[in-house]
C-alpha positions in Angstrom: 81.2 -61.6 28.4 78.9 -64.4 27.0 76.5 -64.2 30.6 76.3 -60.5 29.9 74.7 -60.8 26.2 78.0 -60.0 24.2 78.8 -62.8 21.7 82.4 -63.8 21.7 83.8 -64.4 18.2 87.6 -65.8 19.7 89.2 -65.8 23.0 92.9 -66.4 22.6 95.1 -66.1 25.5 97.8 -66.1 23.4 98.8 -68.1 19.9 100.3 -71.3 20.2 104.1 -70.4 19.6 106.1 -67.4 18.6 106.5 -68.0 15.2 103.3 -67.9 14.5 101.7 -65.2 16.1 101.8 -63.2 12.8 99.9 -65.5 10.5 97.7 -65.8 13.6 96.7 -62.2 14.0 96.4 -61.9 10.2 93.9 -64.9 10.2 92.1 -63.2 13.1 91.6 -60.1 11.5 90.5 -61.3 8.4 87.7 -63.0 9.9 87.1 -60.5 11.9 85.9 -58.2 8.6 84.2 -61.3 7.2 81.9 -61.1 9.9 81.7 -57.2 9.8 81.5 -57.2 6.5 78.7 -59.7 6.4 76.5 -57.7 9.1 77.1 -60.5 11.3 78.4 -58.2 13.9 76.8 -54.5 13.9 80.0 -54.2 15.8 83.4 -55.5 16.4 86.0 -54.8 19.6 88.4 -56.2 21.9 88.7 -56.3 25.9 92.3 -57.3 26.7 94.8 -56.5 30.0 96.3 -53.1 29.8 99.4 -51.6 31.0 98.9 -47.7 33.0 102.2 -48.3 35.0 104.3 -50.4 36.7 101.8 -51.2 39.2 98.1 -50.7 37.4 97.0 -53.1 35.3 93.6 -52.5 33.9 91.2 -54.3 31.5 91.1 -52.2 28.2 87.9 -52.2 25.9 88.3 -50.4 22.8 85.6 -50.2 19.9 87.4 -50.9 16.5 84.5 -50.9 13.8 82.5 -49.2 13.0 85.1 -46.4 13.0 83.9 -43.6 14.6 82.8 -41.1 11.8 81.9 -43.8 9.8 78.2 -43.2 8.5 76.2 -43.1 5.2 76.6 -39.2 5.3 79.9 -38.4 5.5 80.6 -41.4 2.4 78.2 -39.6 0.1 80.0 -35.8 1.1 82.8 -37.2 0.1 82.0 -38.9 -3.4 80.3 -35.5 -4.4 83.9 -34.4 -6.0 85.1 -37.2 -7.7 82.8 -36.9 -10.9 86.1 -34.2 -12.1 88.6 -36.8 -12.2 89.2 -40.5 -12.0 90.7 -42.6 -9.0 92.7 -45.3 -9.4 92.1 -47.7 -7.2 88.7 -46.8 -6.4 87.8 -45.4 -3.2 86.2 -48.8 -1.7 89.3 -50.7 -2.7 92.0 -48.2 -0.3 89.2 -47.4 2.1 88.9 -52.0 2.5 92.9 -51.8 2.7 92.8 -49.1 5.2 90.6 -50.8 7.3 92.3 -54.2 7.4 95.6 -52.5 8.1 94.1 -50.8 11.1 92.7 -53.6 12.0 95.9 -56.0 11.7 98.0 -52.7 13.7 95.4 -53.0 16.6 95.3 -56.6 17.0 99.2 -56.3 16.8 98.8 -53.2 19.5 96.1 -55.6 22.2 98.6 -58.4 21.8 101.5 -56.6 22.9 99.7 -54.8 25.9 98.7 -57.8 26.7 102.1 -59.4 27.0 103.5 -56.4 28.5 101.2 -56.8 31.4 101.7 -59.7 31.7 105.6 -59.2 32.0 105.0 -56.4 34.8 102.9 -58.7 36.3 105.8 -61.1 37.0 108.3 -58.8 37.5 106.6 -57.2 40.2 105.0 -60.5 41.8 108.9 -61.7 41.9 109.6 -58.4 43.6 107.2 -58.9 46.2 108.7 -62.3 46.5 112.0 -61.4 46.9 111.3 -59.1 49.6 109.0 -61.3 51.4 112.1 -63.7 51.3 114.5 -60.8 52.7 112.3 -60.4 55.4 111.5 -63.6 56.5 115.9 -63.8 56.2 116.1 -61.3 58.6 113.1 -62.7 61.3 115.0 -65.6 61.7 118.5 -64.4 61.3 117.4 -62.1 64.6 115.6 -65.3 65.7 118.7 -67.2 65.4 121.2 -64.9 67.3 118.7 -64.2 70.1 118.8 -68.3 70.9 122.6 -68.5 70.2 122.7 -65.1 72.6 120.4 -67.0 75.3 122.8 -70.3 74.9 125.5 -68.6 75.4 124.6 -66.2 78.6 123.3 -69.7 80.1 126.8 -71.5 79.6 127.6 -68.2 81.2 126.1 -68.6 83.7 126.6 -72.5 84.8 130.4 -71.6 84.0 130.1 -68.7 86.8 127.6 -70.9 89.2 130.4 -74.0 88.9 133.2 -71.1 90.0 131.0 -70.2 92.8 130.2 -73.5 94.1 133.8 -74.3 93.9 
């Protein structure tokens, strides 16, 4: 990604342990709208390995901010109506929560394609594995009984050639 002109903010293949994957993605996420926030990043995303079945696994890119809708238009349709009453919390305040929450869910969401994947992954690289070890059991299990078949018929033979000499 960084060859092709995209700057890379973190690249995680996973948190270090279990327990903390959590606080990890929460820590993620709020930089992640730091930098947004900021203008840092005009915007922010994720590529990460996707599940599409048991056998297709594809790379995943999905846009998270801006939202889409998201411009100066639609914010200033939408304050029009408020002069009438008063909201409490303010707009910014649920629309910042909003946005965090999604954020934190898609994080959450990447990860656990990602481990899924990865899971299928194994699973069907052991499958392959297992029946690449059936077969090669049966190659030489037919291997084996056409040289113990060939022994025999030749002590078949000398047995039958001694009676004859005889």
């Amino acid at each position: 990604l960084r060859r092709r002109g995209f700057k890379v903010l973190t690249c995680e293949r996973r948190p270090a342990s279990v327990a903390d994957w959590e606080e990890f993605l929460k820590n993620l996420s709020r930089d992640l709208l730091k930098a947004w926030g900021t203008g840092e990043y005009a915007k922010i995303g994720s590529l990460y390995s996707g599940l599409r079945g048991m056998t297709v696994l594809k790379p995943e890119i999905e846009n998270w901010l801006p939202l889409s809708g998201m411009d100066a238009g639609s914010k200033a349709d939408h304050g029009s109506g408020t002069s009438l009453y008063i909201d409490e919390p303010d707009p910014n305040s649920v629309l910042a929560e909003a946005i965090r929450r999604y954020l934190n869910n898609e994080l959450l969401s990447a990860r656990l394609h990602s481990e899924a994947s990865e899971h299928v992954a194994r699973m069907v690289a052991m499958d392959n594995a297992t029946r690449n070890a059936e077969e090669l059991f049966h190659s030489l299990q037919l291997t084996y009984n056409k040289a113990r078949q060939a022994k025999i018929t030749q002590e078949i033979c000398e047995i039958v050639s001694g009676a004859n000499a005889i």
